[in-house]
C-alpha positions in Angstrom: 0.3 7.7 3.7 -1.1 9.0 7.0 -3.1 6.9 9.8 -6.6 8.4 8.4 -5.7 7.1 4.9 -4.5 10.1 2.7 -1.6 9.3 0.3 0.1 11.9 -0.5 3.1 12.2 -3.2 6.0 15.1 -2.5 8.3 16.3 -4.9 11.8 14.9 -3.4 13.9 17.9 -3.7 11.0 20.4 -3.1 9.1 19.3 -0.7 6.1 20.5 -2.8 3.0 18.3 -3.1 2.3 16.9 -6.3 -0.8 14.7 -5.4 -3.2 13.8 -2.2 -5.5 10.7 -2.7 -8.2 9.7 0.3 -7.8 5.3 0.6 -10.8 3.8 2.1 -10.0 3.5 6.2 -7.1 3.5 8.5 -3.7 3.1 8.0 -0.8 1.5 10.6 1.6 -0.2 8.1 3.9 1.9 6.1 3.3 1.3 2.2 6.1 -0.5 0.3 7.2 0.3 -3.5 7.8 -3.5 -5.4 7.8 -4.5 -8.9 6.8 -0.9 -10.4 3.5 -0.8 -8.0 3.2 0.9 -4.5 1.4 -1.3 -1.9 -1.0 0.2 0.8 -2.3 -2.0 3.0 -4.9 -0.6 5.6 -6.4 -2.1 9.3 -9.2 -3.7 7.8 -7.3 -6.0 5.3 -7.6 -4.2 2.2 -5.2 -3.4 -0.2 -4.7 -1.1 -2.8 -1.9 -1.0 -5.1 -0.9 2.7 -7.2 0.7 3.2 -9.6 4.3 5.6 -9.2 4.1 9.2 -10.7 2.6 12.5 -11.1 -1.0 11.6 -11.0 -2.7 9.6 -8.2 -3.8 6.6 -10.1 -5.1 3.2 -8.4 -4.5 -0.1 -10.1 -6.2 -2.7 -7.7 -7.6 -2.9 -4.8 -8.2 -6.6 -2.8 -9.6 -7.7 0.0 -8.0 -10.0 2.4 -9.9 -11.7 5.3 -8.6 -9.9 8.5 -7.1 -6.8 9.0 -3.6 -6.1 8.5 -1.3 -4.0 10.9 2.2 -5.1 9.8 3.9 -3.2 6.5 4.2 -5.7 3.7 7.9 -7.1 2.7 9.2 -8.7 -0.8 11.6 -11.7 -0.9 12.1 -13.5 -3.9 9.6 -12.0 -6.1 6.8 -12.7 -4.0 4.8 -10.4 -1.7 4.4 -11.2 2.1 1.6 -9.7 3.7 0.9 -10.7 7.3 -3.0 -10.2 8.7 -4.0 -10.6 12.4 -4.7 -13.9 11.9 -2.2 -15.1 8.7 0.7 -14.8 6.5 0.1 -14.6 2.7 2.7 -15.2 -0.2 1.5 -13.8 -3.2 3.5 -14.1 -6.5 3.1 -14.6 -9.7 3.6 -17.9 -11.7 
């Protein structure tokens, strides 16, 4: 993922690209692989979540209310996602 929001997807012993996706606005945090998903969170507070693989593919994309700056983390099967203004948990039940 670069600052102007391109993902891109590398073969690892290569180095050859596989896959470039354009995300909707700027990037700061780094994007974070959990629970078979990749997370990409951009500086407007939303989120898009990909799946891993060959083909660029998006699963979901939310919207949270400020923007976020900070790379997500996982603890305890949950998501933390911190926004200028808060700190979300988000986990399944």
């Amino acid at each position: 993922m670069n600052e102007r929001g391109v993902a891109s997807c590398l073969e690892a012993a290569t180095g050859r690209p596989v896959w470039q996706q354009r995300l909707d606005g700027e990037f700061s945090a780094s994007p974070i692989y959990a629970g078979g998903a990749i997370y990409l969170c951009n500086q407007e507070g939303k989120s898009f979540v990909m799946a891993p693989g060959r083909v660029a593919k998006v699963l979901a994309i939310n919207q949270l209310a400020d923007g976020c700056m900070a790379s997500p983390a996982v603890a305890d099967g949950a998501l933390f996602v911190r926004t200028k203004t808060h700190l979300y948990r988000i986990q399944q039940n």
